[in-house]
Backbone as XML, in Angstrom:
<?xml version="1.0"?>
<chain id="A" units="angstrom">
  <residue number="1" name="UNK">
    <atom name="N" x="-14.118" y="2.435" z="9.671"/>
    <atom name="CA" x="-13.101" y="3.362" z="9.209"/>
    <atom name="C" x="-13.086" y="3.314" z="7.685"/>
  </residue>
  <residue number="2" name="UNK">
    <atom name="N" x="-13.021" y="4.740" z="7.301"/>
    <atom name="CA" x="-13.039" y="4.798" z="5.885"/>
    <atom name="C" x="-11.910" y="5.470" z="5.453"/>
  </residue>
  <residue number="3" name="UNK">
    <atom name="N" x="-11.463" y="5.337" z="3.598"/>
    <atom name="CA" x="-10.453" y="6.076" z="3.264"/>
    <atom name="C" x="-10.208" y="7.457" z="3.934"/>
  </residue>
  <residue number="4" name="UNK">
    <atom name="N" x="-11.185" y="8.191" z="3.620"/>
    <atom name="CA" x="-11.296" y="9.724" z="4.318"/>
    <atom name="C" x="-11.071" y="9.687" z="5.986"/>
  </residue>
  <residue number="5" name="UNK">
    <atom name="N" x="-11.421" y="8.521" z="6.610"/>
    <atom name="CA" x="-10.819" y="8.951" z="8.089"/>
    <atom name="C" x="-8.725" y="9.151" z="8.251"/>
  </residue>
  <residue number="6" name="UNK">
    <atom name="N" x="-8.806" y="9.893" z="7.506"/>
    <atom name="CA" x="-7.284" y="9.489" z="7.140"/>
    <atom name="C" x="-6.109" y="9.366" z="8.254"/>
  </residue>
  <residue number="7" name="UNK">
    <atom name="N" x="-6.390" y="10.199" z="9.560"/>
    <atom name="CA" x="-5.873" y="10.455" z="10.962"/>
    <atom name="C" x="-6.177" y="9.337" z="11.571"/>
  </residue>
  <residue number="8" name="UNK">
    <atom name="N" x="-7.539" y="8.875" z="11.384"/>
    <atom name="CA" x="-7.544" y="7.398" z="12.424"/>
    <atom name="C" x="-7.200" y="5.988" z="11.772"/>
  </residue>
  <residue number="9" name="UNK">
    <atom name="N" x="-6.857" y="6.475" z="10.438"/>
    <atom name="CA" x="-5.640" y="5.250" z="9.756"/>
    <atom name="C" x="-4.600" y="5.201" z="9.786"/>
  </residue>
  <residue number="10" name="UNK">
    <atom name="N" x="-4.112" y="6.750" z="10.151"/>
    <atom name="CA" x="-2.480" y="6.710" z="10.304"/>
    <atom name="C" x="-2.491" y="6.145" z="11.524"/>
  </residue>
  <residue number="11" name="UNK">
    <atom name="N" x="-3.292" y="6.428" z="12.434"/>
    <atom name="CA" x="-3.020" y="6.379" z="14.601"/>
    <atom name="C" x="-3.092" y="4.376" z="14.422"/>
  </residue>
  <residue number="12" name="UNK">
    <atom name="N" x="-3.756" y="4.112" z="13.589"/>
    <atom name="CA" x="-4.254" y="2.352" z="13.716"/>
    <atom name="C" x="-2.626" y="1.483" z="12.755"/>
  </residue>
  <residue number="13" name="UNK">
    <atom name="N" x="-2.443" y="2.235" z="11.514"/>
    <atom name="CA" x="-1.208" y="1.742" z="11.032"/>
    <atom name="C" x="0.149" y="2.398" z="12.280"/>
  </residue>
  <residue number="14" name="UNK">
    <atom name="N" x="0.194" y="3.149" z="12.758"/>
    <atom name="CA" x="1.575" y="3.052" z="14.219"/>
    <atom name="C" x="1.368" y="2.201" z="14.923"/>
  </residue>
  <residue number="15" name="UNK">
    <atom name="N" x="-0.293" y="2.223" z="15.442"/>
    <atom name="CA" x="-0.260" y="1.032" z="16.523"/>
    <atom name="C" x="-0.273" y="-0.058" z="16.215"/>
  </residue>
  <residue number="16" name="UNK">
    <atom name="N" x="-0.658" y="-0.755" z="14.878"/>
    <atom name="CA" x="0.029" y="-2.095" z="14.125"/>
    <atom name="C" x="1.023" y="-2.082" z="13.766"/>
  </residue>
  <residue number="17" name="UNK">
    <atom name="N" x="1.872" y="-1.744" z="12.835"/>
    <atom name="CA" x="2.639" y="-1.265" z="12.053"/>
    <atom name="C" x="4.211" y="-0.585" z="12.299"/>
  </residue>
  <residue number="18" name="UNK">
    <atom name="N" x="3.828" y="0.036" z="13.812"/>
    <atom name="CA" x="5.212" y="0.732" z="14.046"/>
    <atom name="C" x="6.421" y="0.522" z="13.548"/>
  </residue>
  <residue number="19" name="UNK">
    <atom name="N" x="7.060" y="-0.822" z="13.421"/>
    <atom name="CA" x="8.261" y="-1.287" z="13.247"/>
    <atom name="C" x="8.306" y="-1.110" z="11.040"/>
  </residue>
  <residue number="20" name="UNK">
    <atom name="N" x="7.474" y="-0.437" z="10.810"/>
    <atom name="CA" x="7.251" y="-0.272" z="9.154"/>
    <atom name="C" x="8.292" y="1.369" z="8.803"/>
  </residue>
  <residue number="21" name="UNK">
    <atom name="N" x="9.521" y="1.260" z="7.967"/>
    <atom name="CA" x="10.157" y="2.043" z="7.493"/>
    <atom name="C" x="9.399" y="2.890" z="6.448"/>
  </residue>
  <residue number="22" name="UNK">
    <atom name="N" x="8.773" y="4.055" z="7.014"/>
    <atom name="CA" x="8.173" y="4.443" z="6.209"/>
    <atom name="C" x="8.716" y="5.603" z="4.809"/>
  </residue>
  <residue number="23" name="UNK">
    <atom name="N" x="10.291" y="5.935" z="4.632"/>
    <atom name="CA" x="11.143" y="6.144" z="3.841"/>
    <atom name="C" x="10.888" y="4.899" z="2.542"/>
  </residue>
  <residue number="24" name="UNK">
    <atom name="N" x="10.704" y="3.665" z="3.408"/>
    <atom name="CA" x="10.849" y="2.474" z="2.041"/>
    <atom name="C" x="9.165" y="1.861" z="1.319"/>
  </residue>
  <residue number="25" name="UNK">
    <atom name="N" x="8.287" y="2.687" z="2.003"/>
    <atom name="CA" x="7.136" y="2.198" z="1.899"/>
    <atom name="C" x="6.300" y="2.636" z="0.271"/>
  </residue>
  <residue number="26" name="UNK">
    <atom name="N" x="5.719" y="1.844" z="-0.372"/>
    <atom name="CA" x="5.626" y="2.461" z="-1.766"/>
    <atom name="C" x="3.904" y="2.561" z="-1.331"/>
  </residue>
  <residue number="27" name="UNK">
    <atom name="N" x="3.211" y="3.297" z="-2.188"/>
    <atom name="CA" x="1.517" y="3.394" z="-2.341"/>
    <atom name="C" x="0.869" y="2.190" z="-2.033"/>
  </residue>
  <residue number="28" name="UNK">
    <atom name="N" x="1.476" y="1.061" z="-2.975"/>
    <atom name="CA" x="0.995" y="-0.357" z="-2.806"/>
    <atom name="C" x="1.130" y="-1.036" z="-1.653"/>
  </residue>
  <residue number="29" name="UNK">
    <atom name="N" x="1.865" y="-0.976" z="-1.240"/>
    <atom name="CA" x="2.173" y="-1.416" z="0.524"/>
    <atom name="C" x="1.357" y="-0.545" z="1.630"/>
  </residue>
  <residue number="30" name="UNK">
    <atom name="N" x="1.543" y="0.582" z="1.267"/>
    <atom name="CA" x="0.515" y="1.503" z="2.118"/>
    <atom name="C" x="-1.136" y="1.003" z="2.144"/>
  </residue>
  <residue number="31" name="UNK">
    <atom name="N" x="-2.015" y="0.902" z="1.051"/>
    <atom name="CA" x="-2.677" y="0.156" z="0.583"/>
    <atom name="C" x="-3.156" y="-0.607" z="1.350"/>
  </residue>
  <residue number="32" name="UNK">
    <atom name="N" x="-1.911" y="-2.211" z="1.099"/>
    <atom name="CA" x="-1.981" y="-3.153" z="1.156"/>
    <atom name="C" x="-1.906" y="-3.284" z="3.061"/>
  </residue>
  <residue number="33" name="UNK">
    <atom name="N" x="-1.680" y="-2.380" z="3.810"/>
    <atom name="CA" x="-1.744" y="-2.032" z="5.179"/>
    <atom name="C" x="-2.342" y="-1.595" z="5.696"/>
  </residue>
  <residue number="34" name="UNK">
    <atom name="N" x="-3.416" y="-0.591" z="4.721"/>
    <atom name="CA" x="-4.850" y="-0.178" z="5.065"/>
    <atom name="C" x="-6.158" y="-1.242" z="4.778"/>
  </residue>
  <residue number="35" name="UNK">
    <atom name="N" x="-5.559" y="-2.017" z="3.677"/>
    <atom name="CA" x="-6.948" y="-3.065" z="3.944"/>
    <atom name="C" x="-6.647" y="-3.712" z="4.718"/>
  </residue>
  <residue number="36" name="UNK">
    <atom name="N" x="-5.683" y="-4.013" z="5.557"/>
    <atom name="CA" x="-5.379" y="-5.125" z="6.737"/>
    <atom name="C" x="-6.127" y="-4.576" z="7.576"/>
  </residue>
  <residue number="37" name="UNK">
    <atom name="N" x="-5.994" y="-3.716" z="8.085"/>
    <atom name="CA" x="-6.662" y="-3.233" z="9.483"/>
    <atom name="C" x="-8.076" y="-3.542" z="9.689"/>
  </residue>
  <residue number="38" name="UNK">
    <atom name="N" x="-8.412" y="-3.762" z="10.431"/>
    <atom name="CA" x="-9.705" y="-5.065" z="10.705"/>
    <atom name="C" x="-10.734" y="-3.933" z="10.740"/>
  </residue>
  <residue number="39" name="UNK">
    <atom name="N" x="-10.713" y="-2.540" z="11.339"/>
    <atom name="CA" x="-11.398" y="-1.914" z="11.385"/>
    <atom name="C" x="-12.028" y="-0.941" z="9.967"/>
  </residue>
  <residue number="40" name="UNK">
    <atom name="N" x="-10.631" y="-1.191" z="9.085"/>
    <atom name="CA" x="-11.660" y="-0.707" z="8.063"/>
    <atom name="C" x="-12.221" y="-1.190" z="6.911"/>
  </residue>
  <residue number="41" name="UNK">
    <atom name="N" x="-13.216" y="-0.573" z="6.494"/>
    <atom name="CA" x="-14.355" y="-1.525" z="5.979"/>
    <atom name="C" x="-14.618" y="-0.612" z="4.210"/>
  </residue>
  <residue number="42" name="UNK">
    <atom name="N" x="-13.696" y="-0.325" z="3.939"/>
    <atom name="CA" x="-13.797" y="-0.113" z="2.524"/>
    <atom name="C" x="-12.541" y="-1.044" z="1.871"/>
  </residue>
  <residue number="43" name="UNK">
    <atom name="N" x="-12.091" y="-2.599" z="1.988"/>
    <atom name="CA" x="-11.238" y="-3.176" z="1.224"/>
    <atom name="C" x="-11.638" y="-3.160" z="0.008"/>
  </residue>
  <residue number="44" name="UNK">
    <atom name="N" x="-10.675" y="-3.379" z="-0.508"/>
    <atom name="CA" x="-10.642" y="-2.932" z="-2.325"/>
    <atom name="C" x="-10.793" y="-1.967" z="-2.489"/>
  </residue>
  <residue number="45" name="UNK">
    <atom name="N" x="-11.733" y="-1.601" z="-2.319"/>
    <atom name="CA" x="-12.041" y="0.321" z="-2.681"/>
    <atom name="C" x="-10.592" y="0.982" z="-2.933"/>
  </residue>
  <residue number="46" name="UNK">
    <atom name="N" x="-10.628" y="2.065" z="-4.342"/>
    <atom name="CA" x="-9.245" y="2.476" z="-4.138"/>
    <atom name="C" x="-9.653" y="3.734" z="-3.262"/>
  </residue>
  <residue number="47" name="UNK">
    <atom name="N" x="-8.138" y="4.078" z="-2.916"/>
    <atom name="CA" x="-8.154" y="5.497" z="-2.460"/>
    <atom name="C" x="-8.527" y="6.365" z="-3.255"/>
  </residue>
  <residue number="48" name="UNK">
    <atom name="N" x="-9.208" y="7.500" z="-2.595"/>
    <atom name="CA" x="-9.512" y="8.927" z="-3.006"/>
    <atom name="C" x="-7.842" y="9.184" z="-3.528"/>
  </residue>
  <residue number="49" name="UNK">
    <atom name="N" x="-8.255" y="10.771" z="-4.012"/>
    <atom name="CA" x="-7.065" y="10.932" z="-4.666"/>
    <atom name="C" x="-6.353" y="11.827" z="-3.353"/>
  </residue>
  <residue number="50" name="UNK">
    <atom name="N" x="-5.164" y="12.021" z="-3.465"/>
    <atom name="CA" x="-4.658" y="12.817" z="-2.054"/>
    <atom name="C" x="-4.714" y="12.215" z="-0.867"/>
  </residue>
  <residue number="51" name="UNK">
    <atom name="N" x="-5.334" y="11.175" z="-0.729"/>
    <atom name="CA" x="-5.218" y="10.236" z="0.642"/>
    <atom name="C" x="-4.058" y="9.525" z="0.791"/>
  </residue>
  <residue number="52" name="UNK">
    <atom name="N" x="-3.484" y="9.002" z="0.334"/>
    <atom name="CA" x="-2.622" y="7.752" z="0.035"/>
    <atom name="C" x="-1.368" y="9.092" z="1.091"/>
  </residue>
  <residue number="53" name="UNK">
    <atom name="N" x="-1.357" y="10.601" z="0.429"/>
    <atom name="CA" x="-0.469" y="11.002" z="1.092"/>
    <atom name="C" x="-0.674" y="11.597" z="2.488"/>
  </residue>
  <residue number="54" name="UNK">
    <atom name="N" x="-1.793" y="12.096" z="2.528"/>
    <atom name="CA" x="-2.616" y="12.250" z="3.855"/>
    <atom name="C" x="-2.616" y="11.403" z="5.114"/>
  </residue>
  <residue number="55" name="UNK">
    <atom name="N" x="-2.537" y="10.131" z="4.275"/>
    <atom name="CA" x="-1.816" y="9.095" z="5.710"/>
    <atom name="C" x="-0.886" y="9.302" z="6.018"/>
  </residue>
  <residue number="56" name="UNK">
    <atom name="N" x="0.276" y="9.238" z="4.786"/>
    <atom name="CA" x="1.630" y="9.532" z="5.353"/>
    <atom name="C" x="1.970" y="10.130" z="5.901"/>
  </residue>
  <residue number="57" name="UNK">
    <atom name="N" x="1.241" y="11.545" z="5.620"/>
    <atom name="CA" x="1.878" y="12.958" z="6.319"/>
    <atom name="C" x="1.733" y="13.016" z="7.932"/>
  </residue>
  <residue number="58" name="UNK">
    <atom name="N" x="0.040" y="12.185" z="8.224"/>
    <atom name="CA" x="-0.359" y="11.787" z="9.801"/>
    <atom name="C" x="0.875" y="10.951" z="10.276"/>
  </residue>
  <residue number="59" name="UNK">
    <atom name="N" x="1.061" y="9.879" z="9.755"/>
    <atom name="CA" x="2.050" y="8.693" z="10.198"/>
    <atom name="C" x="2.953" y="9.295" z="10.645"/>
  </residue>
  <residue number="60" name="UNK">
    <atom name="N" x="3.900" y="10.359" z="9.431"/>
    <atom name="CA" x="5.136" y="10.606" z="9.835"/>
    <atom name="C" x="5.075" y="11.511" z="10.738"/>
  </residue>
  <residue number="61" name="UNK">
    <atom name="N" x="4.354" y="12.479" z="11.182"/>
    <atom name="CA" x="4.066" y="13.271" z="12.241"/>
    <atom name="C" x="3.690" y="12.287" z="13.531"/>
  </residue>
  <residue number="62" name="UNK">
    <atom name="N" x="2.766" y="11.418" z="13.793"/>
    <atom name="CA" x="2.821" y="10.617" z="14.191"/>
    <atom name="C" x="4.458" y="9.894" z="15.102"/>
  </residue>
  <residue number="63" name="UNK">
    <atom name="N" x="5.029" y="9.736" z="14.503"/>
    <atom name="CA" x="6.113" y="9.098" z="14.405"/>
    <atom name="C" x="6.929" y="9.646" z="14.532"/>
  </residue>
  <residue number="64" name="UNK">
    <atom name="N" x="7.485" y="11.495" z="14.084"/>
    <atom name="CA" x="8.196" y="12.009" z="14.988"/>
    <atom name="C" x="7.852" y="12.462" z="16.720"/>
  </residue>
  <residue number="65" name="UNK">
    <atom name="N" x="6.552" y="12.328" z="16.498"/>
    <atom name="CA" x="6.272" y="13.236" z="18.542"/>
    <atom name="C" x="6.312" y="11.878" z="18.957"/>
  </residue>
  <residue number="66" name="UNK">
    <atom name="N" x="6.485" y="10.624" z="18.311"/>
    <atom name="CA" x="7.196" y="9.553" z="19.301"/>
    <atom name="C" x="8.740" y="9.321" z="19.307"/>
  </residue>
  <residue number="67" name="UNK">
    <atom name="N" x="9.092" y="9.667" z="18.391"/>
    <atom name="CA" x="10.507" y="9.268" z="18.603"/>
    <atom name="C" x="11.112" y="10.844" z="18.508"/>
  </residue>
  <residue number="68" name="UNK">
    <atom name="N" x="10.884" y="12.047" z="18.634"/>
    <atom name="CA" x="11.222" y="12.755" z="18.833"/>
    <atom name="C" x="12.238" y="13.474" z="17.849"/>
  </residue>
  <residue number="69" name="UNK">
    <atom name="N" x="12.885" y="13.432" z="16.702"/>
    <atom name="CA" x="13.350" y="13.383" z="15.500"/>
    <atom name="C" x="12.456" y="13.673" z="14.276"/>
  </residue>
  <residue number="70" name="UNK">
    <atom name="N" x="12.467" y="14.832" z="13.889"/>
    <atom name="CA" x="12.231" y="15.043" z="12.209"/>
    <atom name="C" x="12.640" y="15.561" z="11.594"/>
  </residue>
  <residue number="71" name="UNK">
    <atom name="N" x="14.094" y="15.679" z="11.889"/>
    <atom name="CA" x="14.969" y="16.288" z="10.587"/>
    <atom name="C" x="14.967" y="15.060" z="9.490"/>
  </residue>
  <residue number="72" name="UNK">
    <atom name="N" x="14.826" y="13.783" z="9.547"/>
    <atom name="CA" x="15.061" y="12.896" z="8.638"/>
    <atom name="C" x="13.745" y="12.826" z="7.740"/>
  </residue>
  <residue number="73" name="UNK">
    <atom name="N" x="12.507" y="13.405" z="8.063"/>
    <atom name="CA" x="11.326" y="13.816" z="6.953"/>
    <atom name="C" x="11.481" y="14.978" z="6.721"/>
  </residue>
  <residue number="74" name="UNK">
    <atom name="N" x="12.686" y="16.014" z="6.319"/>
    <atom name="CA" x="12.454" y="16.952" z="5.723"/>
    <atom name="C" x="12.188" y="17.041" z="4.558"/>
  </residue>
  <residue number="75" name="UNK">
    <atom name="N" x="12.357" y="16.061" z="3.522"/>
    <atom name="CA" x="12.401" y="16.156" z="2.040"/>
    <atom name="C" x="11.006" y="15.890" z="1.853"/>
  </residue>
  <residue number="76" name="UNK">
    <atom name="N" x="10.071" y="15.053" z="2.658"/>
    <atom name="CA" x="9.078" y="14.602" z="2.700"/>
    <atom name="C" x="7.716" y="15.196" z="3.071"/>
  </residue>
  <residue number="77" name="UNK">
    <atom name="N" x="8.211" y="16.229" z="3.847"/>
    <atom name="CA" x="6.762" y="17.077" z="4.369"/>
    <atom name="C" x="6.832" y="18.674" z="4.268"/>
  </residue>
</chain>
């Protein structure tokens, strides 16, 4: 998994990660949650530019068709 798989980093950070407030989450933590994941294999590498939000936008979509709620990412997407 690489920066650019950006959908199968958001699907791998829910299925680790779920219990992560993603309202409180800064770039660096995001990051710092993508080099964790065992599967991907660009650590250190920074992100492309526009990725960092490209996850988010998967995650939080992600994360409403599970919990069913997205009026609380309106400011956000």
């Amino acid at each position: 998994m690489k920066w650019n798989d950006y959908t199968t980093i958001a699907e791998s950070l829910e299925e680790s990660f779920s219990d992560v407030d993603l309202m409180q989450i800064s770039d660096e933590d995001l990051v710092r949650l993508v080099n964790s994941l065992s599967a991907f294999s660009e650590k250190g590498a920074p992100p492309p530019e526009d990725v960092l939000g490209a996850i988010m936008t998967v995650w939080i979509q992600l994360k409403d068709n599970l919990e069913g709620d997205d009026s609380r990412w309106d400011a956000y997407v």
